[in-house]
C-alpha positions as CSV (number, residue, x, y, z in Angstrom):
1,X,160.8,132.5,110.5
2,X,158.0,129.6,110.3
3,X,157.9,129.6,114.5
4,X,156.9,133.5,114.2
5,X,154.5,133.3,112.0
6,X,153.0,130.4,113.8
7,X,152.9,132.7,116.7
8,X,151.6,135.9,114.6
9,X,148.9,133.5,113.4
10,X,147.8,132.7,117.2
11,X,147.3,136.2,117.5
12,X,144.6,136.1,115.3
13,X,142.2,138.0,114.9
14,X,143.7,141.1,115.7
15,X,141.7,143.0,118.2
16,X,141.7,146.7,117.1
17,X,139.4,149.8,118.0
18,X,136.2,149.6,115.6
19,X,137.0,152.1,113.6
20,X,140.7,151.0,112.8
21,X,139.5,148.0,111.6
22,X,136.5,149.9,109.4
23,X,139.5,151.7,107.7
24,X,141.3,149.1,106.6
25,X,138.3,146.8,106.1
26,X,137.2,149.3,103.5
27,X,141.0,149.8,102.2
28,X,140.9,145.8,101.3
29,X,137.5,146.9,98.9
30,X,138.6,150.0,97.8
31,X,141.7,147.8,96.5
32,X,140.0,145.5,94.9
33,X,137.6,147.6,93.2
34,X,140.6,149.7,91.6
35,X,142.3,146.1,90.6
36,X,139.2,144.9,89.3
37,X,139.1,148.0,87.4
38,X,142.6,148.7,86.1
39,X,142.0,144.4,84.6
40,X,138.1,145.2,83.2
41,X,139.4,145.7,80.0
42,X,141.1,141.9,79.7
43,X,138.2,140.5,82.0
44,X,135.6,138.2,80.2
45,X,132.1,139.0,80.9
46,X,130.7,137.5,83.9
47,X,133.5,137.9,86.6
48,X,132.5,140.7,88.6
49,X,133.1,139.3,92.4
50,X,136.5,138.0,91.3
51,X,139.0,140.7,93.0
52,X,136.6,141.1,95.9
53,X,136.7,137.8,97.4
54,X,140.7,138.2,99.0
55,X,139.2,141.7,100.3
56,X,136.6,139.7,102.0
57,X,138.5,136.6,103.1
58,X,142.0,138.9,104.4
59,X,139.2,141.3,106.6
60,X,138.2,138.4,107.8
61,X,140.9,136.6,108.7
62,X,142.5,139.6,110.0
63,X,139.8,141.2,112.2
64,X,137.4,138.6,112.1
65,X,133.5,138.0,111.6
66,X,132.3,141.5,111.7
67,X,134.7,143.3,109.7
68,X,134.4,140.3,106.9
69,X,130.5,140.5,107.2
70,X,131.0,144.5,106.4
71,X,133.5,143.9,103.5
72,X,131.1,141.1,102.0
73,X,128.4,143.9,101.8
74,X,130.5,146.7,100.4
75,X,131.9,144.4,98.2
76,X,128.9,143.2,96.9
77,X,127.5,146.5,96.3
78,X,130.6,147.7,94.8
79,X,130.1,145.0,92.2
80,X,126.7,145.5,92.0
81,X,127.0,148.9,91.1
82,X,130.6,148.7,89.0
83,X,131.0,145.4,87.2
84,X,127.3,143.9,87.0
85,X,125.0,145.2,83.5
86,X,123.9,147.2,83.2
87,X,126.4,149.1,84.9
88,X,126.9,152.1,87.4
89,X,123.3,150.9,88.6
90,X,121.5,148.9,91.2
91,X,119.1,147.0,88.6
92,X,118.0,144.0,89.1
93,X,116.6,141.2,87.5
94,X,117.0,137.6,87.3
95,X,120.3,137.3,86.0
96,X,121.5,139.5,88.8
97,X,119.9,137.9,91.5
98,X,121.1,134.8,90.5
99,X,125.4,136.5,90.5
100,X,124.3,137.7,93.7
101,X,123.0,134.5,95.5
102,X,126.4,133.0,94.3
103,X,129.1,135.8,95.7
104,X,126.4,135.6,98.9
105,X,127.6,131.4,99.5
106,X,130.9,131.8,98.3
107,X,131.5,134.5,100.8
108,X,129.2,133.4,103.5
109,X,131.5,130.0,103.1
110,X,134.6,131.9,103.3
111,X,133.6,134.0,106.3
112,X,132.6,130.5,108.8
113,X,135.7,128.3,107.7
114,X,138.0,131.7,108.7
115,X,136.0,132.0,111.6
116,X,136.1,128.1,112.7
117,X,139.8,127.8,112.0
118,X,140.7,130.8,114.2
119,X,138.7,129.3,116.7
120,X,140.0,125.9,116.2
121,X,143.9,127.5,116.6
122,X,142.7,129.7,119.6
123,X,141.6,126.8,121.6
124,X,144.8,124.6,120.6
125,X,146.7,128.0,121.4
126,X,144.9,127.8,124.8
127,X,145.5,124.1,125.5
128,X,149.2,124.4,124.2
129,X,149.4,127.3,127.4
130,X,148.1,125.3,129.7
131,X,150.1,122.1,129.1
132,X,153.2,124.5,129.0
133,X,151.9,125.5,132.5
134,X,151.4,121.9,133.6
135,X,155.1,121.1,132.4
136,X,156.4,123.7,134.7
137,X,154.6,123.2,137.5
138,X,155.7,119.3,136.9
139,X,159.4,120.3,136.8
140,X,159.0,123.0,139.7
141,X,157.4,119.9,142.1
142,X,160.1,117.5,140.7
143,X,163.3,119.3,141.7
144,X,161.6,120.4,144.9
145,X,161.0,116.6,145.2
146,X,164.6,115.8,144.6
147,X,165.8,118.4,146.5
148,X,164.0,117.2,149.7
149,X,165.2,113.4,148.6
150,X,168.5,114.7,148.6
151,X,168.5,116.7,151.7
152,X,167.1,113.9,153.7
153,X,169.6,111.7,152.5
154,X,172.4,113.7,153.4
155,X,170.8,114.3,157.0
156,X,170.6,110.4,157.4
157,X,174.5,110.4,156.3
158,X,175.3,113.0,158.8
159,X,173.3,111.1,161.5
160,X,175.6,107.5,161.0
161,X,179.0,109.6,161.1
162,X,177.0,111.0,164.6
163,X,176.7,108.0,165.7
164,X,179.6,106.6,165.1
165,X,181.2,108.8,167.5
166,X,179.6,106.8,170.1
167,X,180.8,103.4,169.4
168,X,183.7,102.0,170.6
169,X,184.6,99.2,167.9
170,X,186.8,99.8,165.2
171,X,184.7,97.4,162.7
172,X,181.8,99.2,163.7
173,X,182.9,102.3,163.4
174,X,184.5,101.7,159.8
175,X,180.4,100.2,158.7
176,X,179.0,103.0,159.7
177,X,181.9,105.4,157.8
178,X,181.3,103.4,154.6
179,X,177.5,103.6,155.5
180,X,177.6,106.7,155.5
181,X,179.4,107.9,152.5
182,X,177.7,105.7,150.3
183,X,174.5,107.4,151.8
184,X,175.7,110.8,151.0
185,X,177.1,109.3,147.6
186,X,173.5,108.1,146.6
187,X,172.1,111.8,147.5
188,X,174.9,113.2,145.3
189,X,174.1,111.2,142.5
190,X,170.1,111.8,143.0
191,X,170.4,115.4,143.1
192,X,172.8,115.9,139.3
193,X,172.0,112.9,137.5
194,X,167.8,112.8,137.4
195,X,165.9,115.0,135.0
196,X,162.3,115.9,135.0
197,X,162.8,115.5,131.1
198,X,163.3,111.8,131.4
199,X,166.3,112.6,129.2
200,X,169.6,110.4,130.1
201,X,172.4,111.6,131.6
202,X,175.6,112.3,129.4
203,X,178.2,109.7,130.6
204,X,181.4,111.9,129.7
205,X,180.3,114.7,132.2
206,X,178.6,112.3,134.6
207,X,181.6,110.3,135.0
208,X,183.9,113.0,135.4
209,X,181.3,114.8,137.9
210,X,181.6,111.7,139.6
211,X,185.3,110.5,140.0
212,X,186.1,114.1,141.3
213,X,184.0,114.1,143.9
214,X,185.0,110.4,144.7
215,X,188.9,111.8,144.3
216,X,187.8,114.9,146.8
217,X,186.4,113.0,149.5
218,X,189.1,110.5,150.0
219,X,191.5,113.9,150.2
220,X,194.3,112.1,148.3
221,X,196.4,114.1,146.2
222,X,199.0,111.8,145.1
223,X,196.1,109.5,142.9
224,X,195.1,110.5,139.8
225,X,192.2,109.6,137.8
226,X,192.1,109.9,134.2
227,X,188.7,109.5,132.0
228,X,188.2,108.1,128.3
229,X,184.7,108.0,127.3
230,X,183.4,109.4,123.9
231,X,181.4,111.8,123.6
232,X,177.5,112.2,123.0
233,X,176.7,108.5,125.5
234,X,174.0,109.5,127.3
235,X,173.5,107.1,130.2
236,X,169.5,105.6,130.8
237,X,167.7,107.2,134.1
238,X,167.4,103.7,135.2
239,X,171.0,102.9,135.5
240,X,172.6,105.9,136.7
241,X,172.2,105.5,140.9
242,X,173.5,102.2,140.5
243,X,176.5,102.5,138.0
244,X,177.6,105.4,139.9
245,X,177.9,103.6,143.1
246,X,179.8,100.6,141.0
247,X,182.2,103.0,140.0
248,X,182.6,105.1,143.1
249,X,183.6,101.2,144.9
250,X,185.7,100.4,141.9
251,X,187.9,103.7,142.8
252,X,187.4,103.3,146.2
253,X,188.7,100.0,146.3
254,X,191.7,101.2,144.2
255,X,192.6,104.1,146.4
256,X,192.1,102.0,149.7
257,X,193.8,98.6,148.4
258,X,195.6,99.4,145.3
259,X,197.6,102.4,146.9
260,X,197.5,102.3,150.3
261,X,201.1,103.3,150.8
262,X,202.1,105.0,147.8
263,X,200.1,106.8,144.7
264,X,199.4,106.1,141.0
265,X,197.2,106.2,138.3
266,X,193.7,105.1,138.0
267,X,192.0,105.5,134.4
268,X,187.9,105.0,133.9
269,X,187.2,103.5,130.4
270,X,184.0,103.9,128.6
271,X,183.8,101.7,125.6
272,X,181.0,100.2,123.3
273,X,181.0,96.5,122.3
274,X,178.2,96.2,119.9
275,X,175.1,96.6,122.2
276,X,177.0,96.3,125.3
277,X,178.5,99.1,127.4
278,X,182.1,98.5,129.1
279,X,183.1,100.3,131.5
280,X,186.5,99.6,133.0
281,X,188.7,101.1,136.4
282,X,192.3,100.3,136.1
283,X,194.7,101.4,138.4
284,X,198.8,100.6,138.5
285,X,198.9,99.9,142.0
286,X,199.8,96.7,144.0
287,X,197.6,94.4,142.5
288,X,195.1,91.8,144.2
289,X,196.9,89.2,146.7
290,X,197.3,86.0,145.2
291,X,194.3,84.4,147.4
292,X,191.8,86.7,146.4
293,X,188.3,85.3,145.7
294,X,185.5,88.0,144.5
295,X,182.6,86.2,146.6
296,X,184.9,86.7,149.1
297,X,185.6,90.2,149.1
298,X,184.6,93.5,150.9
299,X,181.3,94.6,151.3
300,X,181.8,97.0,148.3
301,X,182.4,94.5,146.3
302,X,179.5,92.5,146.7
303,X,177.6,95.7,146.5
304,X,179.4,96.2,142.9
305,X,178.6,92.6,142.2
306,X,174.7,92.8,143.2
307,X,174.2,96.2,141.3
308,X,175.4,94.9,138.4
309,X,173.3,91.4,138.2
310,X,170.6,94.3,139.1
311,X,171.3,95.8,135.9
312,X,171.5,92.9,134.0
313,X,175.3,93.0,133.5
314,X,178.2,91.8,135.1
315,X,181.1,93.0,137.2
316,X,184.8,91.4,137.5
317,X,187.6,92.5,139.2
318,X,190.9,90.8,138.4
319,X,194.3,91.5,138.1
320,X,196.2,93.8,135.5
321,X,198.9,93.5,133.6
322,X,202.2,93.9,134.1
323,X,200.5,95.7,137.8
324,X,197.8,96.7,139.5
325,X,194.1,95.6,139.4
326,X,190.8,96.2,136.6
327,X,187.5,96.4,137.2
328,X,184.8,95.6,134.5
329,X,181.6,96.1,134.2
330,X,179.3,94.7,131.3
331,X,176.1,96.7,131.1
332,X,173.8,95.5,128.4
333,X,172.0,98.6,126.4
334,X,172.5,101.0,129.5
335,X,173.9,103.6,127.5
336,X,173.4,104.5,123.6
């Protein structure tokens, strides 16, 4: 209710033929002259203007500084002639030139401060249009912007699995494979997570967005990936590229190394430890070999490792008990 009137008062003044707002200009007068006159008779002496200044001030705030100017001089002269002695005449003498000169500033006052306040709220009205204009435009150019970020990403993905079909070596060939799929990843991510808003990313849908498309890619159907996160995280703008691609090696890693020859379970873990954000992939699978360094692992894994330092947090991978592996990563403030 407060929002439409705000609006209704935008509109304002109303712009109506002339002789529409003459009408009702002189309906406002006629109206206070009949409740000046139905209260006369409980009226002290010396109040003759005092139900003829709304008349004046709702013309003018309704249909601006003409119509008030026209009910400040019928008003006036319905005073004059009604309420001012001797009455049911024009005289005039000292005493009436002096009432006069008063009701003149008081509604000469009321007339500018209506008028400057309309104008006031038409040029706000006006500038709150054009920065509404500006806001789309800004969104319009940003998802066209992410778009084309996107596209070209994906083109660059589809040009290394192209040219991997022209080399012979089998370690090549896998670089450019993971290459390329964390290329189209990144593109992925670009195009759902960023928002013109600045507004962060909600880290239940994100998260789930993300670990089915991890789970469709690889074409497994014998993994399953199970998510707890609570509701209502949102995940900062800043963070989002690179915890997604810490979570898509996490799973990656599981799928590939944890169940290479048989399925399981693999459950992402969103938790909050005071200001800290942990987010853990477990899976049930074969478990790390007993040798297993993390400065010595894959490439993914240094990528998970560098990602996080870049967030200022830290990343682990070490076994699980009774089976399996865990992945942790410590994100200070990311989310909230």
């Amino acid at each position: 209710m407060q929002r439409k009137n705000f609006h209704f008062i935008e509109r304002l003044p109303l712009v109506l033929p002339v002789w529409q707002a003459a009408t009702l200009t002189t309906l406002f007068c006629l109206g206070g002259l009949v409740v000046r006159l139905m209260v006369d008779h409980v009226m002290p002496p010396g109040y003759p203007f005092v139900t003829f200044f709304p008349a004046v001030i709702l013309a003018s705030f309704l249909f601006g500084v003409r119509p008030g100017v026209y009910a400040a001089l019928f008003c006036g002269l319905l005073s004059w002639y009604y309420f001012i002695p001797p009455r049911t005449s024009f005289a005039f003498d000292r005493g009436t030139m002096i009432a006069l000169a008063f009701y003149t500033g008081v509604v000469v006052v009321d007339i500018l401060l209506v008028h400057f306040m309309q104008r006031a709220n038409y040029h706000l009205a006006a500038e709150r249009e054009h920065s509404r204009m500006l806001a789309e435009n800004r969104e319009l150019l940003f998802h066209e912007l992410q778009h084309r970020v996107s596209n070209n990403l994906q083109v660059v993905a589809a040009m290394l699995a192209l040219q991997r079909r022209h080399i012979a070596d089998e370690r090549a060939c896998r670089a450019l494979d993971d290459a390329a799929a964390r290329t189209a990843l990144v593109g992925r991510i670009s195009r759902a997570l960023y928002d013109p808003s600045g507004a962060g990313q909600g880290m239940e849908a994100f998260l789930r967005t993300l670990t089915t498309d991890i789970m469709a890619a690889s074409g497994r159907n014998d993994v399953t990936v199970t998510l707890q996160a609570p509701a209502g995280v949102s995940l900062e703008m800043g963070a989002a590229v690179p915890l997604a691609l810490v979570v898509a090696e996490a799973v990656n890693n599981a799928i590939e190394h944890g169940f290479a020859t048989r399925g399981g379970t693999i459950v992402v873990t969103l938790q909050q430890d005071g200001d800290a954000t942990v987010l853990t992939v477990a899976d049930d699978g074969v478990g790390l070999p007993p040798d297993f360094e993390p400065v010595d692992g894959s490439l993914g894994l240094r990528i998970a490792h560098a990602l996080a330092m870049q967030l200022g947090g830290r990343f682990v991978l070490e076994p699980r008990v009774p089976c399996g592996a865990i992945a942790r990563l410590e994100l200070p403030g990311a989310a909230h």
